[in-house]
C-alpha positions as a Markdown table, in Angstrom:
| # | Residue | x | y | z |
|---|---|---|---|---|
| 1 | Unk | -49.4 | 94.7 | -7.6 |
| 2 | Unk | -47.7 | 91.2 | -8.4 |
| 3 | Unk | -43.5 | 91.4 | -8.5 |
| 4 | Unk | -42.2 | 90.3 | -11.6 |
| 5 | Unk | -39.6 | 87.8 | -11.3 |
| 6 | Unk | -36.8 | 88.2 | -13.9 |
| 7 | Unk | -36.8 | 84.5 | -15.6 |
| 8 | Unk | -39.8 | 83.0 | -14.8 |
| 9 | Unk | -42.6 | 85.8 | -15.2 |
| 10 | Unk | -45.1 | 86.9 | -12.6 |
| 11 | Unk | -44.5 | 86.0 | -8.6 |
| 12 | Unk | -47.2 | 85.6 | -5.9 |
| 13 | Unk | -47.8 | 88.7 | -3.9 |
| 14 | Unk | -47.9 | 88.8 | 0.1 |
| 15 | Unk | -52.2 | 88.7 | -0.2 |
| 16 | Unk | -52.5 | 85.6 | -2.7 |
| 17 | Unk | -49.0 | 83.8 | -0.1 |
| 18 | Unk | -51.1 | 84.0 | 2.8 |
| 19 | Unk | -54.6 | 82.3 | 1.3 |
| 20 | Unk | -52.4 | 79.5 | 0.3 |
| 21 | Unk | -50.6 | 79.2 | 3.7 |
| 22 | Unk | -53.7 | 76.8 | 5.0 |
| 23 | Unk | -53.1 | 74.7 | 1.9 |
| 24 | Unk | -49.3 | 74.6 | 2.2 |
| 25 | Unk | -49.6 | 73.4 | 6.1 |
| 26 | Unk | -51.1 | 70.6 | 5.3 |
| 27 | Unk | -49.1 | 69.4 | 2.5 |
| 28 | Unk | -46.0 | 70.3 | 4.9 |
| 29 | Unk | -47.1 | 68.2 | 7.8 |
| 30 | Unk | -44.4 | 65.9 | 8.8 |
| 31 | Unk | -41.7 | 67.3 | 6.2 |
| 32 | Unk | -39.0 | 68.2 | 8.5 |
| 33 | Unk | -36.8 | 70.3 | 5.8 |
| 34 | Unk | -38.1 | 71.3 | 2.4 |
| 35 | Unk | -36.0 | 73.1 | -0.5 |
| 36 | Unk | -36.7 | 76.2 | -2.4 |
| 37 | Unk | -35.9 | 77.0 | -6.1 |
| 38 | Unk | -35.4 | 80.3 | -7.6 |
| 39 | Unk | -36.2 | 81.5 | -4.4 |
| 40 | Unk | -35.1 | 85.3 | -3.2 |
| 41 | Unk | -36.4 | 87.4 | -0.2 |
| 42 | Unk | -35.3 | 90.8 | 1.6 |
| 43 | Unk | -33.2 | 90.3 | 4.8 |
| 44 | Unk | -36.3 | 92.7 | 6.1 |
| 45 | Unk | -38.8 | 90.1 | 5.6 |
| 46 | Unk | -37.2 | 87.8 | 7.4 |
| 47 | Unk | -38.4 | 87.2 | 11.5 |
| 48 | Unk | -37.0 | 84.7 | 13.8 |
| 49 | Unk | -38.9 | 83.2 | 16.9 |
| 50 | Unk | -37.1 | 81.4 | 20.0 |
| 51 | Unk | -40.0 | 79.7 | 22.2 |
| 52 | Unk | -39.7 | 80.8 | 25.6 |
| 53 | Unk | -41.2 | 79.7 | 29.3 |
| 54 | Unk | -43.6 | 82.8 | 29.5 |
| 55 | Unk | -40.8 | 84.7 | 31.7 |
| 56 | Unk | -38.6 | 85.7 | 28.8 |
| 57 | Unk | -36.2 | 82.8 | 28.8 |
| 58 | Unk | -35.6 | 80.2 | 27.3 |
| 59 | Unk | -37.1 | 76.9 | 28.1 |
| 60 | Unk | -35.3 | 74.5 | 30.8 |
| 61 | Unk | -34.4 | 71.2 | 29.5 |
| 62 | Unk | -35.9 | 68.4 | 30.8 |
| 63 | Unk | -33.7 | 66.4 | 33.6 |
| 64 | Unk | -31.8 | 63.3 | 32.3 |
| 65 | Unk | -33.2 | 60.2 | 34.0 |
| 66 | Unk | -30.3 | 58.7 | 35.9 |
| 67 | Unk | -28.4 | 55.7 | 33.8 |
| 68 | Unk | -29.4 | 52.3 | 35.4 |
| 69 | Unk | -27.3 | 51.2 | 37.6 |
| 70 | Unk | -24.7 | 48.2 | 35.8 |
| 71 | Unk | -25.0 | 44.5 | 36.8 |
| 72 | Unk | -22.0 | 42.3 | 37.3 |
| 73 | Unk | -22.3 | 39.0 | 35.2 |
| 74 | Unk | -22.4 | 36.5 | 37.6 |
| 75 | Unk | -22.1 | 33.4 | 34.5 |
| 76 | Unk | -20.4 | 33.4 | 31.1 |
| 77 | Unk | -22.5 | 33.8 | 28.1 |
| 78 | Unk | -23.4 | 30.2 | 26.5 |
| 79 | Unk | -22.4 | 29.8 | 23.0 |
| 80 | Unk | -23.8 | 27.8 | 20.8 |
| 81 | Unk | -21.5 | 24.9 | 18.2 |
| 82 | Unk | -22.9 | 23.4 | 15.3 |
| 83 | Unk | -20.4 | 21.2 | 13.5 |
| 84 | Unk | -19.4 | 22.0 | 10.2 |
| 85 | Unk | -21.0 | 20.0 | 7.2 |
| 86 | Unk | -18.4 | 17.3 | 6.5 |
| 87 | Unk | -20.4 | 15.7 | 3.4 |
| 88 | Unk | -18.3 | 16.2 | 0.5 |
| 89 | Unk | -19.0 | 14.4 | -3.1 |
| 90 | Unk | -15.8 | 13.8 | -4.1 |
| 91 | Unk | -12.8 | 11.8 | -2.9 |
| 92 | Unk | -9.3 | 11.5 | -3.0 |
| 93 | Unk | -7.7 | 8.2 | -4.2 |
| 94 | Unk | -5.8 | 6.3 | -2.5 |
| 95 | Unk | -2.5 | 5.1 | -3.6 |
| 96 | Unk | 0.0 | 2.8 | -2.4 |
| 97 | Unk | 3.5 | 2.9 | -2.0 |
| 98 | Unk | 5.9 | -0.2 | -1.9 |
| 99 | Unk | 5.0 | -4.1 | -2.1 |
| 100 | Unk | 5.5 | -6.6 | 0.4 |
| 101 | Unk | 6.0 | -10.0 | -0.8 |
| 102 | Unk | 2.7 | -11.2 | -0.7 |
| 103 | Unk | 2.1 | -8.4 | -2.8 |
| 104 | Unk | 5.0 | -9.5 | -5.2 |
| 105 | Unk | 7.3 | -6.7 | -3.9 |
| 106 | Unk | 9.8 | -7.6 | -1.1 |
| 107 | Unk | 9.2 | -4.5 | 1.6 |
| 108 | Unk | 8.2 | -5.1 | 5.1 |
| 109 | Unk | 5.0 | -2.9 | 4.4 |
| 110 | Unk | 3.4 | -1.1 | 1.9 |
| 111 | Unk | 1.7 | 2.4 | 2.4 |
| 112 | Unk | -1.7 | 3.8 | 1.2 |
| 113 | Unk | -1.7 | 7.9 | 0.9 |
| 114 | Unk | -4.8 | 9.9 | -0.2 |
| 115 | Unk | -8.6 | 8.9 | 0.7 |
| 116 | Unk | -9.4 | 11.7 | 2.4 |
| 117 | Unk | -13.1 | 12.7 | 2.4 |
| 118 | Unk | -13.3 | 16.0 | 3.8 |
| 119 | Unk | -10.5 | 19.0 | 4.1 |
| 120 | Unk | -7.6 | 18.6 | 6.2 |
| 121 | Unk | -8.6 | 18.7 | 9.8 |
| 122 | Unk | -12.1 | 20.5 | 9.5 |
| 123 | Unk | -13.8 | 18.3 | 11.5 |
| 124 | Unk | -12.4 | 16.1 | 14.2 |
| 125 | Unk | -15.0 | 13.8 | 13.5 |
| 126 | Unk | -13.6 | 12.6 | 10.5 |
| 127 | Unk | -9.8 | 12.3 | 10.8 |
| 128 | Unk | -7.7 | 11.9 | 8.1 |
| 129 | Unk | -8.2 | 7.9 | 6.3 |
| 130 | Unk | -4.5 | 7.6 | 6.2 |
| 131 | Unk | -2.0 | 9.5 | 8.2 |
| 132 | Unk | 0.7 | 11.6 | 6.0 |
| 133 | Unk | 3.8 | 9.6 | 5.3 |
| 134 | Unk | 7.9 | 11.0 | 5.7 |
| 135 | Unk | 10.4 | 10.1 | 3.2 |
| 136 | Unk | 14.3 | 11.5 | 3.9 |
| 137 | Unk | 16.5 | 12.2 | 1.0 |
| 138 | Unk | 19.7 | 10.5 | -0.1 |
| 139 | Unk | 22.1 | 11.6 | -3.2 |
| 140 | Unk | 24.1 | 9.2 | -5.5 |
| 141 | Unk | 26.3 | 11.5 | -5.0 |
| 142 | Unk | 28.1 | 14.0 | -2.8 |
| 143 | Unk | 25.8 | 17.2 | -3.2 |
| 144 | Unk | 26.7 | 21.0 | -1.5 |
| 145 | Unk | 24.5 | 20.9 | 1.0 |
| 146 | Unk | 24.6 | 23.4 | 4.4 |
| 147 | Unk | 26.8 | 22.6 | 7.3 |
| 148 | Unk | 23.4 | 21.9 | 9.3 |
| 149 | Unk | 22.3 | 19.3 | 7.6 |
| 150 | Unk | 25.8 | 17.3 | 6.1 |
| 151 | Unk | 26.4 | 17.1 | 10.3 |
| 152 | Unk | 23.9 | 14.9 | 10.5 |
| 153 | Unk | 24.8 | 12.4 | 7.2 |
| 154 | Unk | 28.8 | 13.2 | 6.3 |
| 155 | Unk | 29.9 | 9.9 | 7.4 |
| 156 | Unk | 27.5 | 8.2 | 4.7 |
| 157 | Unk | 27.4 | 11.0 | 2.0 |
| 158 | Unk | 29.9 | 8.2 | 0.0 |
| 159 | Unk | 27.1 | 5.4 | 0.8 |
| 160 | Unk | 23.9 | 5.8 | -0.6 |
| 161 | Unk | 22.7 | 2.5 | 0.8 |
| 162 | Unk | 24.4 | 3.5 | 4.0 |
| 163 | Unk | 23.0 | 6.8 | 3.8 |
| 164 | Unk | 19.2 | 5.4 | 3.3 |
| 165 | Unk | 19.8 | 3.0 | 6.3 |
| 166 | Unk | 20.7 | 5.4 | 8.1 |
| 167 | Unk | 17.6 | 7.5 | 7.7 |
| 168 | Unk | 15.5 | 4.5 | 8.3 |
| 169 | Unk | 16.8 | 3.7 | 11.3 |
| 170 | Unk | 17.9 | 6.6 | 13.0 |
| 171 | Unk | 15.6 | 9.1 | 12.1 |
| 172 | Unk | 12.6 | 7.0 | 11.4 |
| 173 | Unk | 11.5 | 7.5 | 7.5 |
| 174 | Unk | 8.5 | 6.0 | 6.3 |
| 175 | Unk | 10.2 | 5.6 | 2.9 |
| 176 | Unk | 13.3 | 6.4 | 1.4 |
| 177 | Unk | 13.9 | 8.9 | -1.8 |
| 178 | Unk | 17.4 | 8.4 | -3.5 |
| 179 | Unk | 18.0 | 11.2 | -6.3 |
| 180 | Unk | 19.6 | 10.0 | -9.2 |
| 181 | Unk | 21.7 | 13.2 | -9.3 |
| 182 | Unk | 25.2 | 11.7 | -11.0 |
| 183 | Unk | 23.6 | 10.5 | -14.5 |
| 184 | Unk | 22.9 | 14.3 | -15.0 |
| 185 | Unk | 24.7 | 15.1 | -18.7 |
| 186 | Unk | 25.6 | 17.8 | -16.9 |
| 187 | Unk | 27.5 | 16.0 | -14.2 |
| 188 | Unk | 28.7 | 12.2 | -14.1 |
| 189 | Unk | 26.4 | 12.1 | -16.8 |
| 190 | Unk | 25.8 | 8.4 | -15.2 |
| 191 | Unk | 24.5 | 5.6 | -17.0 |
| 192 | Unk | 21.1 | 3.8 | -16.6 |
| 193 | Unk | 22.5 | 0.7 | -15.9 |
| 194 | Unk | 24.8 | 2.6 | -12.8 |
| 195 | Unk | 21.4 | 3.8 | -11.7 |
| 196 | Unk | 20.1 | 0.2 | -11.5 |
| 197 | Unk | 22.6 | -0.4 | -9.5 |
| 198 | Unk | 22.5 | 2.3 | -7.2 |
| 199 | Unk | 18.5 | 1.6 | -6.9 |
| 200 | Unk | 19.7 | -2.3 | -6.1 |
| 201 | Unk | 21.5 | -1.5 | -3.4 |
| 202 | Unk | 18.9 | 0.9 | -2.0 |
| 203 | Unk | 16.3 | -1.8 | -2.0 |
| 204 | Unk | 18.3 | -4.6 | 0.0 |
| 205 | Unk | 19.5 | -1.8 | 2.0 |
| 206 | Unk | 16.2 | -0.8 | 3.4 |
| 207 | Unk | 12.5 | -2.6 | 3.8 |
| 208 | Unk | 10.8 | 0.4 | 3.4 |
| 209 | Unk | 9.0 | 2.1 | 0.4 |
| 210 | Unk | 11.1 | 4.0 | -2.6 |
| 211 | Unk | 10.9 | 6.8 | -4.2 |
| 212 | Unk | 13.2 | 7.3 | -7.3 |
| 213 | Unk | 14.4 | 10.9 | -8.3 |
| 214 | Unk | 15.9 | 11.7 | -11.9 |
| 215 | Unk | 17.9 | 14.3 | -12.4 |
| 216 | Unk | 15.5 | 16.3 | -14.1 |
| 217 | Unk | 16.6 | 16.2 | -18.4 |
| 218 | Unk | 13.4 | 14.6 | -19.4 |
| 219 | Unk | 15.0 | 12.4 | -21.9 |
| 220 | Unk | 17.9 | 11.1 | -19.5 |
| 221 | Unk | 15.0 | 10.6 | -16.9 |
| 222 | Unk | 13.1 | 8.6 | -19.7 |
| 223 | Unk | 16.4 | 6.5 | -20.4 |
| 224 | Unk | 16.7 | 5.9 | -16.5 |
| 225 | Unk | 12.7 | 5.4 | -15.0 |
| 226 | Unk | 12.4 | 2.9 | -17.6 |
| 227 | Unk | 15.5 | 0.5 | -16.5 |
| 228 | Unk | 14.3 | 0.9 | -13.3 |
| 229 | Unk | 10.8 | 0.0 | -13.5 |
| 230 | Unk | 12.2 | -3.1 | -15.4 |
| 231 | Unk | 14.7 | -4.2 | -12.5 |
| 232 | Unk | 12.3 | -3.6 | -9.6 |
| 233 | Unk | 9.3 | -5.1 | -11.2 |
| 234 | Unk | 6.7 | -5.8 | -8.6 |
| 235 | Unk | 8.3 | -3.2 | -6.1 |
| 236 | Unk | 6.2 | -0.1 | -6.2 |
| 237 | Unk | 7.7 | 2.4 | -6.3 |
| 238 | Unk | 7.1 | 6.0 | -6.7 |
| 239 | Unk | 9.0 | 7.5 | -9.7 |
| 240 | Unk | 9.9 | 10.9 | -9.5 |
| 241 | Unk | 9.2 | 12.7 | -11.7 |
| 242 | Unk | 7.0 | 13.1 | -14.8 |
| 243 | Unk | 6.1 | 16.4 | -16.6 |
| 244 | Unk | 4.5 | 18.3 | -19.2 |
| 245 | Unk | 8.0 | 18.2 | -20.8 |
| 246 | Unk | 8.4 | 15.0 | -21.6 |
| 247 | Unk | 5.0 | 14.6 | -23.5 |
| 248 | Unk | 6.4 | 17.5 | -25.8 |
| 249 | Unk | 9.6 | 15.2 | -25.8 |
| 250 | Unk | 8.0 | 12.3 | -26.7 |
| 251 | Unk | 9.2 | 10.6 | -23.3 |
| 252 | Unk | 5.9 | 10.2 | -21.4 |
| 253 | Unk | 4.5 | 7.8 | -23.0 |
| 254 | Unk | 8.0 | 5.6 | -22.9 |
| 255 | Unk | 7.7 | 6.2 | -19.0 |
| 256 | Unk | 4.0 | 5.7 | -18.6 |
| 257 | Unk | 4.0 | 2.7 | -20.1 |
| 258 | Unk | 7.0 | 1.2 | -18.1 |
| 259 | Unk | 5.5 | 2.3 | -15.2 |
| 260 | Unk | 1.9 | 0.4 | -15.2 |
| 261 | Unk | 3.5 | -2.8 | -17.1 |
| 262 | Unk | 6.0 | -3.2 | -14.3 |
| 263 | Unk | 3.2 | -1.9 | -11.2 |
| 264 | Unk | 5.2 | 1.2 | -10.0 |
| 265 | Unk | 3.5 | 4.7 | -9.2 |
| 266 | Unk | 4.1 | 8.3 | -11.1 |
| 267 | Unk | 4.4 | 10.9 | -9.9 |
| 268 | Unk | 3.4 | 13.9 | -11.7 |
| 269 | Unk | 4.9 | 17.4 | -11.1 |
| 270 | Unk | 3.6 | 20.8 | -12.6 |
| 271 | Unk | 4.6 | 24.3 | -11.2 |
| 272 | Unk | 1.8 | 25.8 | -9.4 |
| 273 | Unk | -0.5 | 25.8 | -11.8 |
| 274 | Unk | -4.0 | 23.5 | -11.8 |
| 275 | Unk | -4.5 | 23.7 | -15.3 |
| 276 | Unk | -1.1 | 22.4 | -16.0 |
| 277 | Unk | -1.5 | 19.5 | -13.2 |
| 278 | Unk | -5.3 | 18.9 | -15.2 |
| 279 | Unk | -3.5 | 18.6 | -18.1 |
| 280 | Unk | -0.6 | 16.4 | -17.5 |
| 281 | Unk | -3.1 | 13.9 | -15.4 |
| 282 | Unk | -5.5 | 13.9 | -18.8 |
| 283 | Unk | -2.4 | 12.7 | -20.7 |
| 284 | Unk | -1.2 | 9.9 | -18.1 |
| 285 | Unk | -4.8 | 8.8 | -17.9 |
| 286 | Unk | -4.3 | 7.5 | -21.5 |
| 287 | Unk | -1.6 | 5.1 | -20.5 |
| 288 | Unk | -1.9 | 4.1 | -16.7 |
| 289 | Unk | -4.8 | 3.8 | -13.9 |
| 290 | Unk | -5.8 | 6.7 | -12.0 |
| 291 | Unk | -4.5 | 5.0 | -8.7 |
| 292 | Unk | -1.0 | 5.1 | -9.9 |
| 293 | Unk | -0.6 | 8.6 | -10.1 |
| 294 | Unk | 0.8 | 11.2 | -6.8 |
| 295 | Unk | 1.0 | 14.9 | -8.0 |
| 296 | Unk | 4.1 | 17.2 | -7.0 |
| 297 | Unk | 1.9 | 21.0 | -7.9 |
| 298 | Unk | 5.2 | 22.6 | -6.2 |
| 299 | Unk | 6.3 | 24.0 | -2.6 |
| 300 | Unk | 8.3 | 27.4 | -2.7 |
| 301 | Unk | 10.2 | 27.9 | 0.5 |
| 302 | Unk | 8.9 | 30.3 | 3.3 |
| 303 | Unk | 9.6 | 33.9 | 2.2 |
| 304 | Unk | 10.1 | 33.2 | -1.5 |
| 305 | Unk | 5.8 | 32.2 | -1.8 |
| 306 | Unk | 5.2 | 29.3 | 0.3 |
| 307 | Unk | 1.6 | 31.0 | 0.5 |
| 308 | Unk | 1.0 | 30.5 | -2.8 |
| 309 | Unk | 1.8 | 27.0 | -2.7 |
| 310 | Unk | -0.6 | 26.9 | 0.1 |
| 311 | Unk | -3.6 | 28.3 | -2.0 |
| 312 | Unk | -2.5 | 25.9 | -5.1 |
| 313 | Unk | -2.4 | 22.9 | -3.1 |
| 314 | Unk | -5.8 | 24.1 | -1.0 |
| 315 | Unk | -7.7 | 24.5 | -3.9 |
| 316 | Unk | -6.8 | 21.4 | -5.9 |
| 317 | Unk | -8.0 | 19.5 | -2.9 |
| 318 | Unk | -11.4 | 21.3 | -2.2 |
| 319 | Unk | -12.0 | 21.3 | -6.1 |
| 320 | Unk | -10.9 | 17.0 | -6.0 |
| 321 | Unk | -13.8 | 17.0 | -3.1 |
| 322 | Unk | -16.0 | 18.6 | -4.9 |
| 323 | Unk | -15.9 | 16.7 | -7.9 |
| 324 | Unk | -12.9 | 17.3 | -10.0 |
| 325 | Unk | -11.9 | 13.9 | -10.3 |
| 326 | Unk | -8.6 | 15.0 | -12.3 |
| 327 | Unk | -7.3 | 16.4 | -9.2 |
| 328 | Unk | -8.5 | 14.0 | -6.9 |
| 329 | Unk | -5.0 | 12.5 | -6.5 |
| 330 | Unk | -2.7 | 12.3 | -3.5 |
| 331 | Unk | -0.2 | 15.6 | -3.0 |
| 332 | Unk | 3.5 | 15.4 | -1.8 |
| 333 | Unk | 5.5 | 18.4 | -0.6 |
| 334 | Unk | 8.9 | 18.8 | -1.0 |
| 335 | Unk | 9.8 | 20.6 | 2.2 |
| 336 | Unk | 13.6 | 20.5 | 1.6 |
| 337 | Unk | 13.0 | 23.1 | -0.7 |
| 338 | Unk | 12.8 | 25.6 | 2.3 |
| 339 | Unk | 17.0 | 24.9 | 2.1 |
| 340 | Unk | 16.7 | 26.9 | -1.1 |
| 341 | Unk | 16.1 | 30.0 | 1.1 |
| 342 | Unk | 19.2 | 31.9 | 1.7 |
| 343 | Unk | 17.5 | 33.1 | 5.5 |
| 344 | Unk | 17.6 | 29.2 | 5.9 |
| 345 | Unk | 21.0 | 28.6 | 6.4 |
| 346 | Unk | 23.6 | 32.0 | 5.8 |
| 347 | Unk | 25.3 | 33.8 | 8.4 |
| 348 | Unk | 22.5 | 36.2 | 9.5 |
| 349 | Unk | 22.6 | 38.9 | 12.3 |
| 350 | Unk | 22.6 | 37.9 | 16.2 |
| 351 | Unk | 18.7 | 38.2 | 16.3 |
| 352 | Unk | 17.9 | 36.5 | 14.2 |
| 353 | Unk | 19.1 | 33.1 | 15.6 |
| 354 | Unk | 21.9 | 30.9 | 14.9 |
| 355 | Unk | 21.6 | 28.9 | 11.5 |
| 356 | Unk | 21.8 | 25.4 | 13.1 |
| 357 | Unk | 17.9 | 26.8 | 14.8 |
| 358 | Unk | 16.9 | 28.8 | 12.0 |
| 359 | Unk | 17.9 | 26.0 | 9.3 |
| 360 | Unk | 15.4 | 23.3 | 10.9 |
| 361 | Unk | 12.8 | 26.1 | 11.8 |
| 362 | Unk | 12.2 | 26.8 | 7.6 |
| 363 | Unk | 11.9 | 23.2 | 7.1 |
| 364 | Unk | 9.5 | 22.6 | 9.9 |
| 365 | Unk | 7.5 | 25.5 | 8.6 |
| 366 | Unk | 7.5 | 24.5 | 5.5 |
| 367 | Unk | 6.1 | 21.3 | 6.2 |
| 368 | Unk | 3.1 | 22.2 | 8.7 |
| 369 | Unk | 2.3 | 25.0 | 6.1 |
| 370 | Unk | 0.8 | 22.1 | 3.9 |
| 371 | Unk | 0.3 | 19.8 | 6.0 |
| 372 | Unk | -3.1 | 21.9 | 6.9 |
| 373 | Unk | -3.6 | 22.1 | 3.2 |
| 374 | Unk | -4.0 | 18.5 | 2.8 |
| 375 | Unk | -0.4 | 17.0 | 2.0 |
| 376 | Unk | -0.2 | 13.2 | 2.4 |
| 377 | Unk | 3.3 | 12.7 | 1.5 |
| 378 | Unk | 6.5 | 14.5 | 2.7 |
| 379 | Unk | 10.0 | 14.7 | 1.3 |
| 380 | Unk | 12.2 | 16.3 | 4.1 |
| 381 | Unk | 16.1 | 16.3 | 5.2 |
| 382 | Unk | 17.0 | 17.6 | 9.0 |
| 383 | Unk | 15.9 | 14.7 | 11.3 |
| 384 | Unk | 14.6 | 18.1 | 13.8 |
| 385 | Unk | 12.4 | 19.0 | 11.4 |
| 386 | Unk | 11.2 | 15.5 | 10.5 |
| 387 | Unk | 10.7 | 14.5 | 14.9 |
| 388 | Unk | 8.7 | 18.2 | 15.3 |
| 389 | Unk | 6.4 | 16.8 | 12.3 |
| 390 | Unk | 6.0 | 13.4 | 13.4 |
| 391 | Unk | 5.2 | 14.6 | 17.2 |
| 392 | Unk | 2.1 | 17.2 | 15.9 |
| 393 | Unk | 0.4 | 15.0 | 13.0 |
| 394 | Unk | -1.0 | 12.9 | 15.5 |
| 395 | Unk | -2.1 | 15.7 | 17.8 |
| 396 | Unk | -4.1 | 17.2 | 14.6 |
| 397 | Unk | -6.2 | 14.1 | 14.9 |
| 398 | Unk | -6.9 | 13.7 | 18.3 |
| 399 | Unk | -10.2 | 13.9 | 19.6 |
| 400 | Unk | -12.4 | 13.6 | 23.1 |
| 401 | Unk | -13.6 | 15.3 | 25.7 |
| 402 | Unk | -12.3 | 18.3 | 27.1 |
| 403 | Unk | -11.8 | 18.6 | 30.6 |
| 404 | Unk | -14.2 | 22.2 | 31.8 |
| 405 | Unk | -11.5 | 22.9 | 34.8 |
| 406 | Unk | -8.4 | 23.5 | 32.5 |
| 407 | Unk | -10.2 | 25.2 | 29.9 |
| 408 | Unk | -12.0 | 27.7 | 32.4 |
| 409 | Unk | -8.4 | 27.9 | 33.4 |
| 410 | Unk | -6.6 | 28.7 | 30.2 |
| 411 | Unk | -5.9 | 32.6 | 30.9 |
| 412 | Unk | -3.7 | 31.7 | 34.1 |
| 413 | Unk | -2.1 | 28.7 | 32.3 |
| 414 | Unk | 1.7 | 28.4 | 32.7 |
| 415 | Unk | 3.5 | 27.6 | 30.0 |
């Protein structure tokens, strides 16, 4: 008689189980595991086999074939190198700096920035169009700065056409930035016409190219760029700075203007934002030619978010090269702003390093940081920093063949 199951009616007896058995092998032929449902049993039914040899045991295990025996490479495995595509279809404009007479100016040279057509050093094949370029700072007027770096400039500090001579001829700039700092309202609250003078001085001081700091009120900075521009008509120089501030102020247009009618460069800064940098380029655009404009998009010293600087200033040159032609401009880092770190020059424990070492180290830093992401203008301070940056640009660049017996070699090298 057929069990009754509970729930779900009638169940198969143990006569109409076993005709179905046939039927349920071959459904169940390969199925390793199946799954019951509403399933029960007595433990009494239940009979468990273990296959044996025929002599009551179980069955041996087969032997394990021995493990071939290992083979000593007698050659290293070849590698194969496929340069990296270096088509890109965009470009970075080139700008120049400074005008020599020919060029209606009266510096020795002028420099061209930008024109890069691929990412900084990916491919040794196409080094960089123009190497990047140093300018050293010099103040209108003594400034705190840390012991490190006044060593190196306290007898000119009074001088700013001393002080620029200086850098030019003893620690090598490329161009010369003097910072305006004294017609701050704030400080000397100087006026334009003592900044002309200043920037005079500056330019029969040195033959290099200039570059013009304000002191950061966008309406004093107005007031002052434009005299400027006026007295060194022809010179080229790179004024420092426009923003998104002075269009709210009214006072980028005034600058602008003064700036392509007397053949000088902007330079526009935003803080590390693209957007911002987009926007303040669409604005200048209205007033003066693409290839008159450097952007500043901000450097944040080492431990405060130099890594972010990195990604801003990496991806505003891969999006230039990829066709953004409103970030397609020359960058310049300002690496003194490593300084601003407090690990840069204050009394620290023993290990880590005296300050006049550690002081230098931040700048250098700093400045390699971006110069891998594409940085083609450098403001910097400690003439250490500025020889260690000079000596590796042109090993970046370097190409030829390498030599097989040294880099077989390289684990045993001696350094």
């Amino acid at each position: 008689m057929a069990r009754k199951n509970p729930d779900n009616g009638p169940s198969l007896d143990a006569e109409q189980l076993f005709a179905l058995a046939p039927q349920l092998r071959e459904l169940l032929k390969g199925v390793h595991q199946i799954e019951l449902e509403q399933f029960s049993m007595e433990i009494g039914d239940l009979e468990l086999f273990i296959p044996t040899s025929g002599t009551g045991h179980a069955a041996p295990h087969p032997a394990a074939s021995p493990a071939p025996a290992r083979v000593k490479p007698t050659s290293l495995i070849r590698e194969s190198y496929f340069p990296p595509n270096a088509a890109f279809p965009g470009k970075i404009r080139e700008v120049r700096l400074g005008a020599t007479r020919a060029e209606g100016g009266s510096r020795s040279k002028s420099l061209t920035i930008g024109g890069a057509t691929t990412p900084a050093y990916f491919d040794f094949g196409h080094p960089p169009r123009h190497p990047p370029v140093i300018s050293l700072d010099v103040f209108d007027m003594p400034v705190g700065l840390p012991k490190v770096l006044k060593e190196n400039v306290a007898e000119v500090m009074n001088d700013p056409a001393e002080w620029a001579r200086m850098n030019v001829n003893k620690f090598g700039a490329d161009v010369v930035t003097i910072h305006l700092m004294s017609t701050d309202p704030l400080f000397r609250d100087a006026t334009p016409a003592a900044a002309v003078k200043t920037v005079e001085e500056i330019l029969q001081a040195v033959d290099v190219p200039v570059i013009i700091g304000g002191c950061g009120d966008p309406k004093k900075d107005a007031e002052v760029f434009t005299a400027v521009a006026q007295m060194a008509e022809g010179e080229r120089l790179l004024i420092n700075s426009v923003t998104l501030d002075m269009a709210e102020s009214k006072t980028l247009e005034r600058v602008a203007t003064a700036a392509r009618d007397h053949g000088h460069v902007l330079l526009a800064f935003t803080g590390l934002d693209l957007n911002n940098a987009k926007e303040l380029n669409r604005r200048l655009y209205e007033y003066i030619p693409p290839e008159q404009i450097v952007m500043d998009l901000t450097t944040v010293a080492l431990g405060y978010g130099l890594e972010y600087s990195f990604t801003i200033h990496e991806r505003a040159r891969y999006a230039a090269l990829m066709g953004d032609s409103e970030l397609a401009h020359p960058t310049i880092s300002a690496a003194t702003n490593a300084w601003a770190a407090r690990e840069a020059w204050m009394k620290m424990a023993p290990e880590y390093g005296t300050r006049e070492l550690r002081g230098p180290i931040w700048e250098t830093i700093n400045a390699l940081t971006l110069l891998l992401a594409g940085v083609d203008l450098f403001l910097m301070m400690h003439p250490a920093a500025v020889l260690t940056l000079r000596e590796i640009i042109p090993r970046l660049g370097k190409t030829g063949a390498p030599h097989a017996d040294q880099i077989a070699d390289w684990v045993g090298v001696r350094i």
